[in-house]
mmCIF file of the N, C-alpha and C atoms, coordinates in Angstrom:
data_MODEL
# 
_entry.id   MODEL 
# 
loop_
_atom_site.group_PDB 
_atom_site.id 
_atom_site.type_symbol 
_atom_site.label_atom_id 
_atom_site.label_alt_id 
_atom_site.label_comp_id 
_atom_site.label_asym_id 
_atom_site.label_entity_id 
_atom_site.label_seq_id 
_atom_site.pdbx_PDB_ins_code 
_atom_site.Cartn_x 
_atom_site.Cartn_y 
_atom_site.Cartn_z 
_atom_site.occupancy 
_atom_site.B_iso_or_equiv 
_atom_site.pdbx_formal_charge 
_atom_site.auth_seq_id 
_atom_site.auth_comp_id 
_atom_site.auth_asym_id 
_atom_site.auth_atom_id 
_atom_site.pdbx_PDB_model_num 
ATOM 1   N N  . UNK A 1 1  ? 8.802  -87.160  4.720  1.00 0.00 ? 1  UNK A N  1 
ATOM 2   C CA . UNK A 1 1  ? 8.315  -88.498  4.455  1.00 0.00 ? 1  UNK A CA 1 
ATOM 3   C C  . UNK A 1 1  ? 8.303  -89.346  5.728  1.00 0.00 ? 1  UNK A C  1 
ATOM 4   N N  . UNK A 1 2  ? 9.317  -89.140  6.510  1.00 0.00 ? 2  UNK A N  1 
ATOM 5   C CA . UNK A 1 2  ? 9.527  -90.221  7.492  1.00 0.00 ? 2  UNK A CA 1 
ATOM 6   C C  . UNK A 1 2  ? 8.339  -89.786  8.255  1.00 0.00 ? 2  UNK A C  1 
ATOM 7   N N  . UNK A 1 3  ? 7.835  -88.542  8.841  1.00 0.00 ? 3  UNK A N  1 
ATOM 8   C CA . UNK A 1 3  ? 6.892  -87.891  9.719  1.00 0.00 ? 3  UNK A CA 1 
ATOM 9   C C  . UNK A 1 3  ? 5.644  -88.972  9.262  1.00 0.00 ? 3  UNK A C  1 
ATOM 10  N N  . UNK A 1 4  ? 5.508  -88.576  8.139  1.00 0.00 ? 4  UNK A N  1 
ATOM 11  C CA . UNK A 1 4  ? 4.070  -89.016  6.977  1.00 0.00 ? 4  UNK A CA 1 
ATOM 12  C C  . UNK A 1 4  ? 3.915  -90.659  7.659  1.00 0.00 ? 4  UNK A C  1 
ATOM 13  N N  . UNK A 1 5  ? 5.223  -91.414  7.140  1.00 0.00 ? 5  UNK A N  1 
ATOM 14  C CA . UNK A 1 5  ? 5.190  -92.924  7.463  1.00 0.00 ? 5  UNK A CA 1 
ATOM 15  C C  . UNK A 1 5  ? 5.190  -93.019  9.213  1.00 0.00 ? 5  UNK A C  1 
ATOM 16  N N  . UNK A 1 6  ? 5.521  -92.514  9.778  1.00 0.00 ? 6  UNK A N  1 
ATOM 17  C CA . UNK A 1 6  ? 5.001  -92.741  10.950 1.00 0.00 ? 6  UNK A CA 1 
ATOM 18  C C  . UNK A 1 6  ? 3.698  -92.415  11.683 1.00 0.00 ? 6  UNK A C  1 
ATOM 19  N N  . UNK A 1 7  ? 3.101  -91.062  10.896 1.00 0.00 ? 7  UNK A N  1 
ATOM 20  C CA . UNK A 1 7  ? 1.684  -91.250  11.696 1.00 0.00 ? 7  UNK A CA 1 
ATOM 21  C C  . UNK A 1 7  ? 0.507  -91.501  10.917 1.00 0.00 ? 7  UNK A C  1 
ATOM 22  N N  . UNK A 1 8  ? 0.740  -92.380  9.804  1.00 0.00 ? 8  UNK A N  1 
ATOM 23  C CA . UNK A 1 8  ? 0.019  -93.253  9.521  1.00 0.00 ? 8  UNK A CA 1 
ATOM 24  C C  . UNK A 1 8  ? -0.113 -94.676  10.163 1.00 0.00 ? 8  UNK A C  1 
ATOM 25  N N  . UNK A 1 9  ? 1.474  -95.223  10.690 1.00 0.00 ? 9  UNK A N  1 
ATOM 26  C CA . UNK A 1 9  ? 1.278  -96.479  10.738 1.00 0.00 ? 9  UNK A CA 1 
ATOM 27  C C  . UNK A 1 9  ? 1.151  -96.133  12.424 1.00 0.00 ? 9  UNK A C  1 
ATOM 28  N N  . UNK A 1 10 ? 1.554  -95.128  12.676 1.00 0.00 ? 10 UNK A N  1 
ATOM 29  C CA . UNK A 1 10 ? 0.715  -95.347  14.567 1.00 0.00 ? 10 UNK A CA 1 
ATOM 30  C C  . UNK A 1 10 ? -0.696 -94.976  14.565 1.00 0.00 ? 10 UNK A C  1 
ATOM 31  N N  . UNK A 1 11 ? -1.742 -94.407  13.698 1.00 0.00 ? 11 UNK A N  1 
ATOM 32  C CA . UNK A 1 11 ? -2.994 -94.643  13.830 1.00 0.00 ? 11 UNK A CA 1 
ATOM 33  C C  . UNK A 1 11 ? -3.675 -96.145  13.313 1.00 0.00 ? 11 UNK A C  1 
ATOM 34  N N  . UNK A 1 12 ? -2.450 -96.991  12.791 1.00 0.00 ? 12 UNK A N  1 
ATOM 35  C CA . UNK A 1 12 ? -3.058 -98.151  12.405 1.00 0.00 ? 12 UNK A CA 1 
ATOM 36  C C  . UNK A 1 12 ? -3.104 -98.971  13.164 1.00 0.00 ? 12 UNK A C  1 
ATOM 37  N N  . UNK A 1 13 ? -2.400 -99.072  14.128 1.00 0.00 ? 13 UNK A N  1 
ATOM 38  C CA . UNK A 1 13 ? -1.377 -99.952  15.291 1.00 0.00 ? 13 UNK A CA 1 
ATOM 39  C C  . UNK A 1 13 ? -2.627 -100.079 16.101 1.00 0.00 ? 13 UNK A C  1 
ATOM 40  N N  . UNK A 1 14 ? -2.146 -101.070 17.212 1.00 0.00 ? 14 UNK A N  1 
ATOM 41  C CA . UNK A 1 14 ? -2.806 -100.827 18.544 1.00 0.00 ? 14 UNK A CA 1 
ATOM 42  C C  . UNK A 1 14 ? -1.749 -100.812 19.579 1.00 0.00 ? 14 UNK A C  1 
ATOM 43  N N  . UNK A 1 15 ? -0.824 -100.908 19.142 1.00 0.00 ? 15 UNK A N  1 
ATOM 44  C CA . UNK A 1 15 ? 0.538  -100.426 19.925 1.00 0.00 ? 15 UNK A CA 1 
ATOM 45  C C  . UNK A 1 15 ? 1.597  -99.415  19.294 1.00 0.00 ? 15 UNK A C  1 
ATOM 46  N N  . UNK A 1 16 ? 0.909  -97.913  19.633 1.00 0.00 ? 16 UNK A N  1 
ATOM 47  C CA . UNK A 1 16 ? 1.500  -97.108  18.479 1.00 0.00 ? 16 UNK A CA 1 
ATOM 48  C C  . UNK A 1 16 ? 2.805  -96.844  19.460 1.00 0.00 ? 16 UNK A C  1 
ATOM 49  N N  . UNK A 1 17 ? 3.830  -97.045  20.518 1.00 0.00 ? 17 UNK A N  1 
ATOM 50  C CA . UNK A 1 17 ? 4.610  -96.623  21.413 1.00 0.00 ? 17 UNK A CA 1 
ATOM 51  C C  . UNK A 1 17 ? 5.797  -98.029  20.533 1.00 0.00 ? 17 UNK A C  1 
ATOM 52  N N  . UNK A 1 18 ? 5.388  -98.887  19.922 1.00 0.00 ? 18 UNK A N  1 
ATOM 53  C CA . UNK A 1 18 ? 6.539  -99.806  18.958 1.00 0.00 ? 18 UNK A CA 1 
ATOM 54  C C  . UNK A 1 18 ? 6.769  -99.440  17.794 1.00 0.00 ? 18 UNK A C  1 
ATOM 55  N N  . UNK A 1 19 ? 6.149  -98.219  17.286 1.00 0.00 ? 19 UNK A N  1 
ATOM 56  C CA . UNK A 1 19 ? 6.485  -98.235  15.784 1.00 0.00 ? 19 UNK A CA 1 
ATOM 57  C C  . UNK A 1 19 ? 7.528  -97.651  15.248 1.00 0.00 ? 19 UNK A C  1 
ATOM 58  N N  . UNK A 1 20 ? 8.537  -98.332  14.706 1.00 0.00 ? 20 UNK A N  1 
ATOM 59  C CA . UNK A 1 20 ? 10.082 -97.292  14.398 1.00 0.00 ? 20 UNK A CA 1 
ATOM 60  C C  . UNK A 1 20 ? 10.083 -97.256  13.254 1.00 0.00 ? 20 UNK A C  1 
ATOM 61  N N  . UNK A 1 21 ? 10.596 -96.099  12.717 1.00 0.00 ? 21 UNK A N  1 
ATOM 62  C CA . UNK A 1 21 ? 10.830 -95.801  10.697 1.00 0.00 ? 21 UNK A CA 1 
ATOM 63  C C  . UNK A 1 21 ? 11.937 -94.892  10.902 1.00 0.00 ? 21 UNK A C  1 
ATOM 64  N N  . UNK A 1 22 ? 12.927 -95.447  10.267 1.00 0.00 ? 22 UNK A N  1 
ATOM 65  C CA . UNK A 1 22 ? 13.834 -95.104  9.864  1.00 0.00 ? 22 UNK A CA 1 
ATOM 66  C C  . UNK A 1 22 ? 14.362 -94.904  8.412  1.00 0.00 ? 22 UNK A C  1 
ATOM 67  N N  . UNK A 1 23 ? 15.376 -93.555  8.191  1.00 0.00 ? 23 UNK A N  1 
ATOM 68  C CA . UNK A 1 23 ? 15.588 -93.423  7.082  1.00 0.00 ? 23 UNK A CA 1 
ATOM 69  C C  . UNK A 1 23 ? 16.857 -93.384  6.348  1.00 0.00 ? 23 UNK A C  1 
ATOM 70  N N  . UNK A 1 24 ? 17.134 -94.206  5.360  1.00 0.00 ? 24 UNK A N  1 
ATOM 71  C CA . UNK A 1 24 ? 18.136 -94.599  4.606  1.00 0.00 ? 24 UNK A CA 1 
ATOM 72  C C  . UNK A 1 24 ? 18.203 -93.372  3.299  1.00 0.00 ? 24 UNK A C  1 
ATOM 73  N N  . UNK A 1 25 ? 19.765 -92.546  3.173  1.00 0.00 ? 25 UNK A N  1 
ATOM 74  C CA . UNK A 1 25 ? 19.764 -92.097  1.507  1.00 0.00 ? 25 UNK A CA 1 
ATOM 75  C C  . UNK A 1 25 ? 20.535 -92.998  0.937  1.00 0.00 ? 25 UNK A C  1 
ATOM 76  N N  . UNK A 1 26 ? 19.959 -93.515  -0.541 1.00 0.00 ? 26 UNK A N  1 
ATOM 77  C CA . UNK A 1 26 ? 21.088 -94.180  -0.576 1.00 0.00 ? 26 UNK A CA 1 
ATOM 78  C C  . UNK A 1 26 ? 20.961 -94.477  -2.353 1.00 0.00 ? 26 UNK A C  1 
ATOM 79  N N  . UNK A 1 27 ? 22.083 -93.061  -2.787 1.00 0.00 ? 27 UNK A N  1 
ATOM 80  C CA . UNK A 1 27 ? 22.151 -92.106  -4.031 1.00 0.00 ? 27 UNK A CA 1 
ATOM 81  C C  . UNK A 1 27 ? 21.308 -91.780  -4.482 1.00 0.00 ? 27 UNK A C  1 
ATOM 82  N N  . UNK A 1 28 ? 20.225 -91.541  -4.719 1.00 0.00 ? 28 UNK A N  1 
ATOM 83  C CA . UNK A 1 28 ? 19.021 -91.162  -5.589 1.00 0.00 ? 28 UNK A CA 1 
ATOM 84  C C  . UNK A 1 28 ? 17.774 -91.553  -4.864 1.00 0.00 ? 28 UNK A C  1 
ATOM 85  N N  . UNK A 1 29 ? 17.895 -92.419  -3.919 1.00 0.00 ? 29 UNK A N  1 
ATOM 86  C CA . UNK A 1 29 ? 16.523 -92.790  -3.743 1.00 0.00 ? 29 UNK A CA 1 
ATOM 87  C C  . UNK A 1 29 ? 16.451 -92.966  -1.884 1.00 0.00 ? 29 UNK A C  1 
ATOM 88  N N  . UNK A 1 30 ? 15.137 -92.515  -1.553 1.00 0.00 ? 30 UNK A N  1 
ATOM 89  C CA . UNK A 1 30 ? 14.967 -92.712  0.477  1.00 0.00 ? 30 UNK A CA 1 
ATOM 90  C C  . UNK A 1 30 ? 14.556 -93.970  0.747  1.00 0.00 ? 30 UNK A C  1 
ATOM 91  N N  . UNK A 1 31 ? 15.065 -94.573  1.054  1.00 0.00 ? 31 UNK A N  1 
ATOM 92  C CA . UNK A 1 31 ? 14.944 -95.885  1.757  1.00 0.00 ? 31 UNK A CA 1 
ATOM 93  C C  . UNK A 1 31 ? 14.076 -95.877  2.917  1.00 0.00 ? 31 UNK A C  1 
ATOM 94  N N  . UNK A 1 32 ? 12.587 -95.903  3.189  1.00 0.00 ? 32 UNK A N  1 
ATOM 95  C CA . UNK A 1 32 ? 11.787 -96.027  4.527  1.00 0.00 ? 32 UNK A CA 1 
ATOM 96  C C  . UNK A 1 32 ? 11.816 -97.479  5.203  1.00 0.00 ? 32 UNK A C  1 
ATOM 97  N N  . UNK A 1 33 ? 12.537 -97.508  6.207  1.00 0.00 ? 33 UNK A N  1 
ATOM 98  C CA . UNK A 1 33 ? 12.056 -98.972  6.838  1.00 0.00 ? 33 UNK A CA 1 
ATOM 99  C C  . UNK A 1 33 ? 11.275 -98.784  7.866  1.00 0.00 ? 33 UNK A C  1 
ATOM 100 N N  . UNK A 1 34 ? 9.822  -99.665  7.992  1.00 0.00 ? 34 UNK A N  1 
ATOM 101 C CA . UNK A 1 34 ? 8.842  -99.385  9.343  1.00 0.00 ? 34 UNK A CA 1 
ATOM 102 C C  . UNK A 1 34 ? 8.885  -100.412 10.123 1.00 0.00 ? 34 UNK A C  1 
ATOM 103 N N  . UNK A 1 35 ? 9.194  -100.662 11.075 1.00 0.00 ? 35 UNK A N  1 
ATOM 104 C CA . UNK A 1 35 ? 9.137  -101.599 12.282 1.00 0.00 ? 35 UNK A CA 1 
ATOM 105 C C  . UNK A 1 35 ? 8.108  -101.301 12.966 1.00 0.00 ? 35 UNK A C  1 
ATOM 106 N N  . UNK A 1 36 ? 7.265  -102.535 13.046 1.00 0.00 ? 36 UNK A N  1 
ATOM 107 C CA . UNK A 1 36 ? 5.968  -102.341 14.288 1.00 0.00 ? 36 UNK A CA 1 
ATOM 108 C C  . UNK A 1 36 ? 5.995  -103.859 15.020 1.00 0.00 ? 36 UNK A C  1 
ATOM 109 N N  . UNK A 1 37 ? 5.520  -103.925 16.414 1.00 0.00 ? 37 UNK A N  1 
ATOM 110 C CA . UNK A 1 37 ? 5.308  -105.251 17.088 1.00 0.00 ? 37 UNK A CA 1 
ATOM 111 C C  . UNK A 1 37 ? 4.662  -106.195 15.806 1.00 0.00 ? 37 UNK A C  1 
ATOM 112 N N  . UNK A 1 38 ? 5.063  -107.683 16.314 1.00 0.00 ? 38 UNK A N  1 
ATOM 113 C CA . UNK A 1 38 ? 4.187  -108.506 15.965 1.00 0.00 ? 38 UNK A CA 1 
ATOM 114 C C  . UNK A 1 38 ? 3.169  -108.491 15.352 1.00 0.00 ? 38 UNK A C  1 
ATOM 115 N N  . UNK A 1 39 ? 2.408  -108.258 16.573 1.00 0.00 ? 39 UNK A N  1 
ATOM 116 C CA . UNK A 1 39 ? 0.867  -108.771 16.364 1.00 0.00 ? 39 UNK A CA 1 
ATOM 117 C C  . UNK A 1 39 ? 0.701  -107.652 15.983 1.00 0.00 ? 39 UNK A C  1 
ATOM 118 N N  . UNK A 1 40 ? 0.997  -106.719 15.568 1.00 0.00 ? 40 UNK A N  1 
ATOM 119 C CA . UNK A 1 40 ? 0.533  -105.507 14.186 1.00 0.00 ? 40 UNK A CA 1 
ATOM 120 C C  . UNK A 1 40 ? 0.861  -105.549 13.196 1.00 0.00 ? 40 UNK A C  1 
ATOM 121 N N  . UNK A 1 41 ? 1.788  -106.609 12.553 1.00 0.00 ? 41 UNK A N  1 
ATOM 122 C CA . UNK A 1 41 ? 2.242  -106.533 11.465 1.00 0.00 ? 41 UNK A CA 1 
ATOM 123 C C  . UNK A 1 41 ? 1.021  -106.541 10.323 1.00 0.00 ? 41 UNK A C  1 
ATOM 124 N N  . UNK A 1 42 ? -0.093 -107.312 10.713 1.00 0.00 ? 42 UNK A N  1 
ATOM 125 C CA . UNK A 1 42 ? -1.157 -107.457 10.059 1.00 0.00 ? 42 UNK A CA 1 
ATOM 126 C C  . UNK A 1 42 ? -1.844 -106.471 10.057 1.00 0.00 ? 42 UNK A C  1 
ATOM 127 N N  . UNK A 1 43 ? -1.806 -105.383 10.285 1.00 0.00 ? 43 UNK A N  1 
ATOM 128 C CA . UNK A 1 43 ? -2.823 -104.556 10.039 1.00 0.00 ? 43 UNK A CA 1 
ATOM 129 C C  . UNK A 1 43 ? -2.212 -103.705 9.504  1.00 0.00 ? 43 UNK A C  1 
ATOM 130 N N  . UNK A 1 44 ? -1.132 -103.476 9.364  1.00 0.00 ? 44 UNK A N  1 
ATOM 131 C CA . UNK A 1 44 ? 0.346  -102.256 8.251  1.00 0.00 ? 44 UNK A CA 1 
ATOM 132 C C  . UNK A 1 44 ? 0.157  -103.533 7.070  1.00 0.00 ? 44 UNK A C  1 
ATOM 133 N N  . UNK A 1 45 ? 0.099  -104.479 7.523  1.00 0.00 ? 45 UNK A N  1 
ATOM 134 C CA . UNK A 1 45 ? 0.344  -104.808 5.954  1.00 0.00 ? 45 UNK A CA 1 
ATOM 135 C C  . UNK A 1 45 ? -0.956 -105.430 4.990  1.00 0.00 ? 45 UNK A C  1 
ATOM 136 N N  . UNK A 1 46 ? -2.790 -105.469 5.966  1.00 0.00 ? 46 UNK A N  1 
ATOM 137 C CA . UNK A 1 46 ? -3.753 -105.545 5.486  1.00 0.00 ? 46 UNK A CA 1 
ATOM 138 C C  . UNK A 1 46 ? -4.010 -106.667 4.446  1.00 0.00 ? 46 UNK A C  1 
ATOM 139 N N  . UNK A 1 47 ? -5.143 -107.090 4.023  1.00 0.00 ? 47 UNK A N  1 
ATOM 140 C CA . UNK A 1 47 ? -5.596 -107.953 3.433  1.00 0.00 ? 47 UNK A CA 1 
ATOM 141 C C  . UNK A 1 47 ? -4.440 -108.139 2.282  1.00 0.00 ? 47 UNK A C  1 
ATOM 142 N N  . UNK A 1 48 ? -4.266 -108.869 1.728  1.00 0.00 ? 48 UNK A N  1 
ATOM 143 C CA . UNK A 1 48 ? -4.083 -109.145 0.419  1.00 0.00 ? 48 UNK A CA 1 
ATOM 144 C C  . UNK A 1 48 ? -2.591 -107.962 0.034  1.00 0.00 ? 48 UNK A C  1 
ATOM 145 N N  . UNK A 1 49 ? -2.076 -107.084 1.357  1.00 0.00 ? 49 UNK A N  1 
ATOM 146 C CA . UNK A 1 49 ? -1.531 -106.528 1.007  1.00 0.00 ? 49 UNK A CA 1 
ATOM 147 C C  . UNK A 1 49 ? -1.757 -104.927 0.607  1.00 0.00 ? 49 UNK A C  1 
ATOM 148 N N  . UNK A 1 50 ? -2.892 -104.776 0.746  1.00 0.00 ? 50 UNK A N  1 
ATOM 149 C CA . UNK A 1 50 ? -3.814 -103.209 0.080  1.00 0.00 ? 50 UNK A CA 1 
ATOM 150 C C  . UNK A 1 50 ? -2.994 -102.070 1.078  1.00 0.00 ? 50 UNK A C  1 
ATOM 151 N N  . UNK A 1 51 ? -3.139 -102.554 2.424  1.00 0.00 ? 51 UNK A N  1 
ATOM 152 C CA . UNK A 1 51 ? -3.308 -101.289 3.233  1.00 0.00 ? 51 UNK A CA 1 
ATOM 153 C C  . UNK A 1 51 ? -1.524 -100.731 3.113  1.00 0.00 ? 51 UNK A C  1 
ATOM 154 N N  . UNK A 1 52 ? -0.197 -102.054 2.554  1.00 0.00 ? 52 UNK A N  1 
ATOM 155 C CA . UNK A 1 52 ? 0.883  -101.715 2.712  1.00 0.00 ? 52 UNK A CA 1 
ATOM 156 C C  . UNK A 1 52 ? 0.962  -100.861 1.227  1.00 0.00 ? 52 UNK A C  1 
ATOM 157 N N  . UNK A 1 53 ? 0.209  -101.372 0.572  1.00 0.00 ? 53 UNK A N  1 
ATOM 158 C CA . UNK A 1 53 ? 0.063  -100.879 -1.233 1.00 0.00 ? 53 UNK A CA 1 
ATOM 159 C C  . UNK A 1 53 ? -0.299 -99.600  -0.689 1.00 0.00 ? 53 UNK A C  1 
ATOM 160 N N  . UNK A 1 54 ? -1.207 -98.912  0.270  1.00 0.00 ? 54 UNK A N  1 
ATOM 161 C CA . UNK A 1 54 ? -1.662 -97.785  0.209  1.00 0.00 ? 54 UNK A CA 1 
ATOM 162 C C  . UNK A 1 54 ? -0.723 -96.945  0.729  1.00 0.00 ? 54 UNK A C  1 
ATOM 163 N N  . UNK A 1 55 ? -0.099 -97.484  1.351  1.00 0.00 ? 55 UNK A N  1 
ATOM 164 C CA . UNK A 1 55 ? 1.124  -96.610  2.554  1.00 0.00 ? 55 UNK A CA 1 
ATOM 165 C C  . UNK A 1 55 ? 2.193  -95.860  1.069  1.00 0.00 ? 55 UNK A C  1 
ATOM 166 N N  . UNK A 1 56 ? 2.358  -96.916  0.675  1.00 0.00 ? 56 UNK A N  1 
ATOM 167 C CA . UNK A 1 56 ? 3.427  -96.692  -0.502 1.00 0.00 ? 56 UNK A CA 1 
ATOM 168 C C  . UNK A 1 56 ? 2.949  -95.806  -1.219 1.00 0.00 ? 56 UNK A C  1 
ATOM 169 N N  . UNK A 1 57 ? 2.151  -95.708  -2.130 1.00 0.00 ? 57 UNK A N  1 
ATOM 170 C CA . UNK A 1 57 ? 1.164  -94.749  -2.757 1.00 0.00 ? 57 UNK A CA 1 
ATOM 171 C C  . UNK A 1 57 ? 0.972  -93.413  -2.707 1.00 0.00 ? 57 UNK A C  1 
ATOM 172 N N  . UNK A 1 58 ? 0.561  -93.739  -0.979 1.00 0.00 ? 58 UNK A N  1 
ATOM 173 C CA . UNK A 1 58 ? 0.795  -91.796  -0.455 1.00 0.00 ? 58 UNK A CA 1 
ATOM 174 C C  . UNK A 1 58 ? 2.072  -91.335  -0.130 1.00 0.00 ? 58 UNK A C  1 
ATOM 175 N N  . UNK A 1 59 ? 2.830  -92.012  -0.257 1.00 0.00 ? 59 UNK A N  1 
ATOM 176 C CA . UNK A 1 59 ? 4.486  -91.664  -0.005 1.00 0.00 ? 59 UNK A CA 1 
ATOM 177 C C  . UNK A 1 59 ? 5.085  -91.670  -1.357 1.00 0.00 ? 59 UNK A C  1 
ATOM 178 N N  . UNK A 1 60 ? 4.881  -92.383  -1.969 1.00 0.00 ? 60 UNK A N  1 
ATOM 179 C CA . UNK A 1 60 ? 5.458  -91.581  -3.498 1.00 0.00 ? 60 UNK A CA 1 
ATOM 180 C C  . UNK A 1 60 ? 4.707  -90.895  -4.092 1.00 0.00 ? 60 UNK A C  1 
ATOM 181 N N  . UNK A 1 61 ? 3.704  -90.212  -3.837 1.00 0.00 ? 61 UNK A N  1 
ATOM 182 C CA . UNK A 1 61 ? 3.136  -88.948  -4.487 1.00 0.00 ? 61 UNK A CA 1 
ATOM 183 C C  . UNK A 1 61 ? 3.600  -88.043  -3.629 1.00 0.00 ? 61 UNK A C  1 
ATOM 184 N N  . UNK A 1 62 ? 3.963  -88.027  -2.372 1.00 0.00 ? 62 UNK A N  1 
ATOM 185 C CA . UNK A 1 62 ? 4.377  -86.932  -1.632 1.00 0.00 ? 62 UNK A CA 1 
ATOM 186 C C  . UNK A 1 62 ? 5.810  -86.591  -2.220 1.00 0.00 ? 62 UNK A C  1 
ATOM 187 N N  . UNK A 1 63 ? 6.592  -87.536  -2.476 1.00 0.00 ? 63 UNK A N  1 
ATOM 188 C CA . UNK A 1 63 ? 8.189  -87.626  -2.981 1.00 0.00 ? 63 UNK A CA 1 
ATOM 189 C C  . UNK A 1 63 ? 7.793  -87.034  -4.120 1.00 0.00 ? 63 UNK A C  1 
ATOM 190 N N  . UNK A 1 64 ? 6.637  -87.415  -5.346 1.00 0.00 ? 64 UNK A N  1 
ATOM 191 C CA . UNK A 1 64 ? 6.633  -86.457  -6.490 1.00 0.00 ? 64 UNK A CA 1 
ATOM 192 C C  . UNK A 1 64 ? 7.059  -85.166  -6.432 1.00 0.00 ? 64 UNK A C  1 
ATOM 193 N N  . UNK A 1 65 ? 6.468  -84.377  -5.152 1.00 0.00 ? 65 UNK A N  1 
ATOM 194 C CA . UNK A 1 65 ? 6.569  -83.187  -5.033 1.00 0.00 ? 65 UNK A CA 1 
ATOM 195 C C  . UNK A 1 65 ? 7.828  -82.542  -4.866 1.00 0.00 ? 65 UNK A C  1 
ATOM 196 N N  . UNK A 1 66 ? 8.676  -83.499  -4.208 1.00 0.00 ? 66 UNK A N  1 
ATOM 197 C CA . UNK A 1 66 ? 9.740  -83.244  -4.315 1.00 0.00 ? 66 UNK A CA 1 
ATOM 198 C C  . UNK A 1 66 ? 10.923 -83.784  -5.117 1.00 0.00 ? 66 UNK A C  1 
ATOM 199 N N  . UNK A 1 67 ? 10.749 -84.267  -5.788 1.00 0.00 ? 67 UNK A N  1 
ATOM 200 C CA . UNK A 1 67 ? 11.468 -84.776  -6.827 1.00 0.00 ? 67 UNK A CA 1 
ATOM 201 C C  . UNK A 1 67 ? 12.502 -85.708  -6.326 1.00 0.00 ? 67 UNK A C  1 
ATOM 202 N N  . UNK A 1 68 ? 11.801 -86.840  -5.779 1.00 0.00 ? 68 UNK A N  1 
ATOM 203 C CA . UNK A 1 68 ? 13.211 -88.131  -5.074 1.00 0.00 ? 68 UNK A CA 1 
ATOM 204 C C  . UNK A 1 68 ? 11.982 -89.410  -5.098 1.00 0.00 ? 68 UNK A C  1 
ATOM 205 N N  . UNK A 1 69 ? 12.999 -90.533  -5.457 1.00 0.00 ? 69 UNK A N  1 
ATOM 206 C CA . UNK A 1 69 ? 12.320 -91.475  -5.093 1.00 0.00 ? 69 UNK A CA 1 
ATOM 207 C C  . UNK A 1 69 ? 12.240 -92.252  -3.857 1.00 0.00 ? 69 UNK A C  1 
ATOM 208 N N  . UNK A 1 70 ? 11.351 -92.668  -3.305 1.00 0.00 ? 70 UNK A N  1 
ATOM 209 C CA . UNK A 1 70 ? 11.414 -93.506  -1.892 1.00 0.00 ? 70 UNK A CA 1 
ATOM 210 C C  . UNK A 1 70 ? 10.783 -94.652  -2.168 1.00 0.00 ? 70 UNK A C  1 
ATOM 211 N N  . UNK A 1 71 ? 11.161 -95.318  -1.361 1.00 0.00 ? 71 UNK A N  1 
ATOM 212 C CA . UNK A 1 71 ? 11.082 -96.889  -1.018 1.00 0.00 ? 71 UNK A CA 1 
ATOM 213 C C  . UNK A 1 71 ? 10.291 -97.147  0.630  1.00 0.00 ? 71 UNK A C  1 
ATOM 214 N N  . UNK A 1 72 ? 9.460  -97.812  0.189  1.00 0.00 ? 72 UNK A N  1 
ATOM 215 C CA . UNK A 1 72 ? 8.841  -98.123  2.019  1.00 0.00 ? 72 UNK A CA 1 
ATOM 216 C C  . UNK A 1 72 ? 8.971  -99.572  1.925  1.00 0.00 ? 72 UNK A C  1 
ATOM 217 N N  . UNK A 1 73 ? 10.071 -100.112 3.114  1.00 0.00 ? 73 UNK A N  1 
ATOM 218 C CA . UNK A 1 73 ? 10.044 -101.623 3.371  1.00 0.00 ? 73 UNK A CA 1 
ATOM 219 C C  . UNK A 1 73 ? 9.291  -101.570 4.807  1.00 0.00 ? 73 UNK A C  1 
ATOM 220 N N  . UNK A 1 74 ? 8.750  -102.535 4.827  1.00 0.00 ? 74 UNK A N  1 
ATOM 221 C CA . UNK A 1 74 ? 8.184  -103.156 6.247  1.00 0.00 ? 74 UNK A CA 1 
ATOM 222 C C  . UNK A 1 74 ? 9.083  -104.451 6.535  1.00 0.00 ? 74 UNK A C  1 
ATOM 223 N N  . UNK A 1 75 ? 9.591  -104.227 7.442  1.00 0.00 ? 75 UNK A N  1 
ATOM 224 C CA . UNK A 1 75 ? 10.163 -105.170 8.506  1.00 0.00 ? 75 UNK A CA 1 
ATOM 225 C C  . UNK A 1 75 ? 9.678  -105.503 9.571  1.00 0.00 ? 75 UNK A C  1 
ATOM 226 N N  . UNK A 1 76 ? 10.109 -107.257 9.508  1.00 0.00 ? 76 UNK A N  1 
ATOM 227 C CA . UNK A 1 76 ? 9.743  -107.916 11.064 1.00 0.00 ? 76 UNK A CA 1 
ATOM 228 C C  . UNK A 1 76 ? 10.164 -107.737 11.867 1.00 0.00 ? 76 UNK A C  1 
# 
């Protein structure tokens, strides 16, 4: 998962050399946190919110497969 969340959000970036994701277990469920610069926050997190809705999406269908739940936070 963590692989997944990171090279999505460095093809989104325009500063893909800031983007950190780190991973939390924490009992039952993966905790993703993504850190990107600033002035990218807007484009990980897209109009209205869609493009962070989409990140999430393909990361818990990937977790389906493996039977765990994850969490993707974006942090400032």
């Amino acid at each position: 998962m963590l692989k997944l969340v990171e090279a999505i959000a460095k093809s989104l970036v325009d500063h893909p050399e800031s983007v950190e994701v780190t991973e939390t277990i924490d009992h039952d469920t993966i905790v993703i946190e993504l850190r990107v610069a600033p002035q990218d926050m807007g484009k990980v997190i897209g109009k209205q919110g869609r493009i962070a809705k989409a990140l999430r999406t393909v990361v818990k269908a990937a977790a389906v497969k493996e039977n765990k739940k994850v969490v993707v936070e974006i942090i400032q």
